[in-house]
C-alpha positions as CSV (number, residue, x, y, z in Angstrom):
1,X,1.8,24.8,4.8
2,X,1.1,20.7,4.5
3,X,5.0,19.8,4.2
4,X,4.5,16.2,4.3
5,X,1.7,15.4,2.0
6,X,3.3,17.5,-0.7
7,X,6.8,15.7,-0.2
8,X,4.8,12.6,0.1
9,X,3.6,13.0,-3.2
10,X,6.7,13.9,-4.4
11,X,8.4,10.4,-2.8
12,X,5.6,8.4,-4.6
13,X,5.8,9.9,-8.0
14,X,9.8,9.3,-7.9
15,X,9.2,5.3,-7.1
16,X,6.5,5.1,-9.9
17,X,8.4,7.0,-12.0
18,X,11.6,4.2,-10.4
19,X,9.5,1.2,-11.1
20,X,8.1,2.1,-14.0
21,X,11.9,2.4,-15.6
22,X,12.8,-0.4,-14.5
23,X,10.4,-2.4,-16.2
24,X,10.8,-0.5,-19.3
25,X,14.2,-1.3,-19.5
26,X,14.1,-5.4,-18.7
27,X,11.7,-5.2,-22.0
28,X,14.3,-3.3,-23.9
29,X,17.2,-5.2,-22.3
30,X,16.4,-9.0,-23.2
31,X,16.3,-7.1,-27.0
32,X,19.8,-5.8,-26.3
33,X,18.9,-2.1,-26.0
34,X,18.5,-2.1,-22.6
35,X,19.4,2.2,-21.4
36,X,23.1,2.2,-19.5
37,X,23.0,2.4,-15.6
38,X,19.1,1.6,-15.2
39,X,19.2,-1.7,-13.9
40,X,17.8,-4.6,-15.8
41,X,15.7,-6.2,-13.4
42,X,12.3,-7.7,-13.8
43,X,9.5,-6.2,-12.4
44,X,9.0,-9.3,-9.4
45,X,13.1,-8.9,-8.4
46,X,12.1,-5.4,-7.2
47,X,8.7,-6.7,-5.2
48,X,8.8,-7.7,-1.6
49,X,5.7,-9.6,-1.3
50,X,8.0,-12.3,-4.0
51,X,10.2,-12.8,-0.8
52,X,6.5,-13.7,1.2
53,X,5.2,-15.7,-1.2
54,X,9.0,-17.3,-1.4
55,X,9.8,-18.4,2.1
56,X,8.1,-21.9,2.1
57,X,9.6,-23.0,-0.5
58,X,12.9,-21.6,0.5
59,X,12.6,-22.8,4.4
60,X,12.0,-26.3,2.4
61,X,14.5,-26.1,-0.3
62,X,16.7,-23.6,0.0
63,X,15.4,-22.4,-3.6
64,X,13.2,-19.6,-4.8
65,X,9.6,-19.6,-6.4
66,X,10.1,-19.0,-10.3
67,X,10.7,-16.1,-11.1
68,X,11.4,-14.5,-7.5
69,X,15.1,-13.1,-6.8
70,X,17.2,-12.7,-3.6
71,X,16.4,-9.0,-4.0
72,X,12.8,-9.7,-3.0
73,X,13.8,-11.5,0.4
74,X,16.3,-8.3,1.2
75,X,13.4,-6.2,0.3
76,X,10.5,-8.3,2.1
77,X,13.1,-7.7,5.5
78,X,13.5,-3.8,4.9
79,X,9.6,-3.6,4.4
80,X,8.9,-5.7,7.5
81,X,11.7,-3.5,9.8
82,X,9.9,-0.2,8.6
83,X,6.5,-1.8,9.8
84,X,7.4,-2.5,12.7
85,X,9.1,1.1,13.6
86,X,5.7,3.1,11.5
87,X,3.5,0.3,10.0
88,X,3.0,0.2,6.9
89,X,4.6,3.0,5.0
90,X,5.6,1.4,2.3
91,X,2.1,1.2,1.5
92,X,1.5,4.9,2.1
93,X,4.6,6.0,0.8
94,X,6.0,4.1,-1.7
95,X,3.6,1.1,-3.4
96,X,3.9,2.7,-7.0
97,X,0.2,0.5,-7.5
98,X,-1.3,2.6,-4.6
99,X,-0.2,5.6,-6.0
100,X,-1.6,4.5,-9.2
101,X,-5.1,4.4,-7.5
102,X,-4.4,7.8,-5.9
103,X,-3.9,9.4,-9.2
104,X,-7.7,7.8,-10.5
105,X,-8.6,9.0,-7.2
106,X,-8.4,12.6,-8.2
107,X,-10.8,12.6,-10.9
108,X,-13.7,10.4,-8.7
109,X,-13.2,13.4,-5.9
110,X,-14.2,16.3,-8.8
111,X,-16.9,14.4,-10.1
112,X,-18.6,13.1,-7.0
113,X,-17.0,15.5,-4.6
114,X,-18.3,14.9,-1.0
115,X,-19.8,11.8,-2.1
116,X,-16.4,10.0,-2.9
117,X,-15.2,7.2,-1.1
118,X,-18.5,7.4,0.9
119,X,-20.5,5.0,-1.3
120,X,-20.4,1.9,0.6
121,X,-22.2,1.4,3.7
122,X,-20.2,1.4,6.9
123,X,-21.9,-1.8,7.7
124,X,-21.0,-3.9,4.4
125,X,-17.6,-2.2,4.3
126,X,-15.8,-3.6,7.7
127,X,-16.5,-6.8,6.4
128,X,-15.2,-6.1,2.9
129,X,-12.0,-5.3,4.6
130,X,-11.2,-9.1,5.5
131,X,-11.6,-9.9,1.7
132,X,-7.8,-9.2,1.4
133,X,-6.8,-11.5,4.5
134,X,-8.5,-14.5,2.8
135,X,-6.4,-13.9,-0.7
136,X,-3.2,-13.9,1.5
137,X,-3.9,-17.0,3.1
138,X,-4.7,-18.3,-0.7
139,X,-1.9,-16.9,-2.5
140,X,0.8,-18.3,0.2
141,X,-1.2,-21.7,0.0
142,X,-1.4,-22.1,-3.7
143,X,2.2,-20.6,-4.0
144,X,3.9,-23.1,-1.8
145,X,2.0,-26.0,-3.9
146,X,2.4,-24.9,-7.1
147,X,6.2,-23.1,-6.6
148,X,4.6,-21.0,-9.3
149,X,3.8,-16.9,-9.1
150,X,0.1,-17.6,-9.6
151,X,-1.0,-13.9,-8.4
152,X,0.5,-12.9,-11.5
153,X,-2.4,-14.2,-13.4
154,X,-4.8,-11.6,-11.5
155,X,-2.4,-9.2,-10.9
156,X,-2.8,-5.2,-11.5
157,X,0.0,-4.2,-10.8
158,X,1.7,-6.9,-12.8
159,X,-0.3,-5.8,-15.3
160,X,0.2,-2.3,-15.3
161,X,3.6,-2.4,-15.7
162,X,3.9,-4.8,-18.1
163,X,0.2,-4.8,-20.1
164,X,2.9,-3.8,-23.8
165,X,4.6,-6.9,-23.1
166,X,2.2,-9.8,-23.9
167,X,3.0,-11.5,-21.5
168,X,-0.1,-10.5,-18.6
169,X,-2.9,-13.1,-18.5
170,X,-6.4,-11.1,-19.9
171,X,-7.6,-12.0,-16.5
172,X,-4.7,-9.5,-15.2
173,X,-5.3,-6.8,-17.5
174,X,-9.3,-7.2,-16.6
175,X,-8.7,-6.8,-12.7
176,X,-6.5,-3.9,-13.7
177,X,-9.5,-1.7,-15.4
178,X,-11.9,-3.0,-12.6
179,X,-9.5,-1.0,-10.6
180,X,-9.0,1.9,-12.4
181,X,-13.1,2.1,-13.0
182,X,-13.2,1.4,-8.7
183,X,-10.8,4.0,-7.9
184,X,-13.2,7.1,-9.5
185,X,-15.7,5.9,-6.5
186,X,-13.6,4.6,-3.7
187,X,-9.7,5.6,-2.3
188,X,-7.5,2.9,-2.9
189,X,-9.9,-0.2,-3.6
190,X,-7.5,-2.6,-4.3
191,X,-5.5,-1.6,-1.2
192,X,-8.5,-1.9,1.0
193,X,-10.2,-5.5,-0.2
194,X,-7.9,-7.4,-2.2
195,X,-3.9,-6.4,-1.9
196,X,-2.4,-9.4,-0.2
197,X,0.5,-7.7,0.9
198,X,-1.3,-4.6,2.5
199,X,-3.2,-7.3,4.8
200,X,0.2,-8.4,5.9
201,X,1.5,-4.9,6.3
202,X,-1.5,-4.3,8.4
203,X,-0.9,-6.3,10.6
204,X,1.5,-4.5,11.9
205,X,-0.1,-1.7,13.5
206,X,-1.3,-4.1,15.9
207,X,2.8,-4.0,17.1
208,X,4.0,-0.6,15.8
209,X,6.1,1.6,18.3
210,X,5.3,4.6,16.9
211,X,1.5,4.4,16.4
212,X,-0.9,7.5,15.4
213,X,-1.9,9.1,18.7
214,X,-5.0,11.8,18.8
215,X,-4.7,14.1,22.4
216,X,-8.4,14.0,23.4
217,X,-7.8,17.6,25.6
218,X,-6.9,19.3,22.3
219,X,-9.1,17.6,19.8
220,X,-12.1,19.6,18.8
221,X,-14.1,16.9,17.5
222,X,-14.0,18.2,13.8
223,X,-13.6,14.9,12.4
224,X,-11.5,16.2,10.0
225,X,-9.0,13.8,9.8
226,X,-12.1,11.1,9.5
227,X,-13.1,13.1,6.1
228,X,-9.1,13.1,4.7
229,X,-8.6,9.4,5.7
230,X,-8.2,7.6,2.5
231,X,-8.5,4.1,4.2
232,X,-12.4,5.4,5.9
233,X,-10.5,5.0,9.7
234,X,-12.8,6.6,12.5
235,X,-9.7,8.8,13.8
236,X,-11.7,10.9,15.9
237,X,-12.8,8.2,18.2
238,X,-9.8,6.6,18.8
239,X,-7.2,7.8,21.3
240,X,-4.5,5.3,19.8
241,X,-4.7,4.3,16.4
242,X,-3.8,0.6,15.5
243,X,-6.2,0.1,12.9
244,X,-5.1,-2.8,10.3
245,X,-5.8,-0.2,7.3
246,X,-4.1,2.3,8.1
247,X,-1.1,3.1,5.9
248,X,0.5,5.7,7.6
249,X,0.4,8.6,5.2
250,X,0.3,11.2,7.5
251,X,-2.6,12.9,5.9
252,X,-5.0,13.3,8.9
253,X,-1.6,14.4,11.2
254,X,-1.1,17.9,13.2
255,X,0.6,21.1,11.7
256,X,1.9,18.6,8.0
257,X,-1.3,17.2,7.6
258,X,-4.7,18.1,7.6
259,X,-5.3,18.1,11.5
260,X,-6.1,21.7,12.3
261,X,-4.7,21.4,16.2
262,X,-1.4,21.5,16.3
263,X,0.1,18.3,18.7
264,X,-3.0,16.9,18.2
265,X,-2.5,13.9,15.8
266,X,0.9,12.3,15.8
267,X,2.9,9.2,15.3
268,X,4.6,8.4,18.8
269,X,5.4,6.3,21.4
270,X,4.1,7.0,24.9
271,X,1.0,9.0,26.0
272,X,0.3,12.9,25.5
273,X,0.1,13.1,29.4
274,X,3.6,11.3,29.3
275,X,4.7,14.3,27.6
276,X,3.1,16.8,29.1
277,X,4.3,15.8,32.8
């Protein structure tokens, strides 16, 4: 039984289905018809990369970046305290925009089967990877100039969840269908070359205390959990797993994931020797 990717799953379709209320409901409350006990947010109060994008300008001037709330910064904190403990599993576990692409996902695997997600060359695609590390450093620079949420302009997931408003830029609503029309040939595209927030969230594998482990004495080289990775990680070459794209979704792990091994693939702290002494 695969316990965790099924309540995965479950967790992600509850914050989409979360997030996707809450927008909703700011449309139909600035009309006055807002639905009771839903709160009335906008979509960037409940965002933590707002409280990233925010901290210049609030270091400088004690103020936010239009349009960003407290929330963001509380959020931002929580995010950055998970990371730290798992990396990033808000990614993984909760990003309703990643779960978005998951979704597309499905219907690229049962046309191209095999073939999906394998379309670009290893040797173009670890440089790819940085593409999202350069439109952090951008964003944060252009954001602390202009004190205004430029992202928003190219944003997908802006746009998704707010594309009946009028209010997303065309330039928004185009990156959202390049996307969608990515996703049906590689897992999570946005995630992997352009999310700004993922390259930050990355990051913190580099620090994690409970990093994937893979117990080379029990490992049988079946490179299964390379084939199941959505973010194309090598698993079975690595001993510890610190990986900036890795998004902890469990998916390749022993006995809830697909790892056929039991105690082979886990998130922890120390060494499998450790344990076994």
């Amino acid at each position: 039984m695969k316990k965790k990717p099924r309540i995965r799953t479950t967790v992600q379709i509850l914050f989409f289905m979360l997030i996707a209320l809450i927008a909703v409901n700011h449309t139909l409350a600035e009309s006055g018809r807002g639905i009771p006990f839903v709160a009335e947010a906008s979509l960037h109060a409940v965002c933590p990369f707002g409280g990233v994008v925010s901290l210049y300008q609030l270091i400088t001037t004690g103020t936010f970046v239009k349009k960003v709330h407290e929330s963001s910064l509380v959020l931002m904190i929580i995010v950055f305290v998970s990371a730290v403990l798992m990396g990033p599993l808000f990614c993984g576990w909760i990003c309703p925009f990643g779960t978005f692409q998951e979704f597309m996902s499905r219907i690229g695997k049962k046309i191209f089967k095999k073939k999906f997600n394998r379309f670009i060359p290893y040797k173009y695609d670890r440089y790819l990877r940085f593409l999202r590390y350069i439109v952090l450093i951008r964003i944060i620079q252009m954001t602390a100039r202009s004190g205004v949420l430029l992202f928003a302009k190219v944003d997908p997931y802006y746009a998704l969840f707010q594309f009946w408003t009028g209010e997303v830029a065309i330039s928004a609503i185009i990156m959202l269908v390049v996307v969608m029309i990515a996703s049906l040939f590689v897992e999570r595209p946005f995630c992997k070359y352009f999310c700004p927030f993922g390259a930050l969230l990355g990051l913190f594998n580099l620090i994690r205390i409970f990093p994937l482990k893979r117990n080379p004495k029990t490992c049988i080289s079946c490179a299964k959990c390379d084939r199941t990775c959505p973010m194309n990680i090598p698993v079975s070459s690595l001993e510890t797993v610190r990986n900036h794209q890795c998004i902890s979704c469990y998916q390749c792990t022993s006995g809830d994931g697909d790892c056929p091994v039991p105690h082979t693939l886990e998130f922890k702290t120390g060494s499998f020797e450790e344990l076994e002494k």
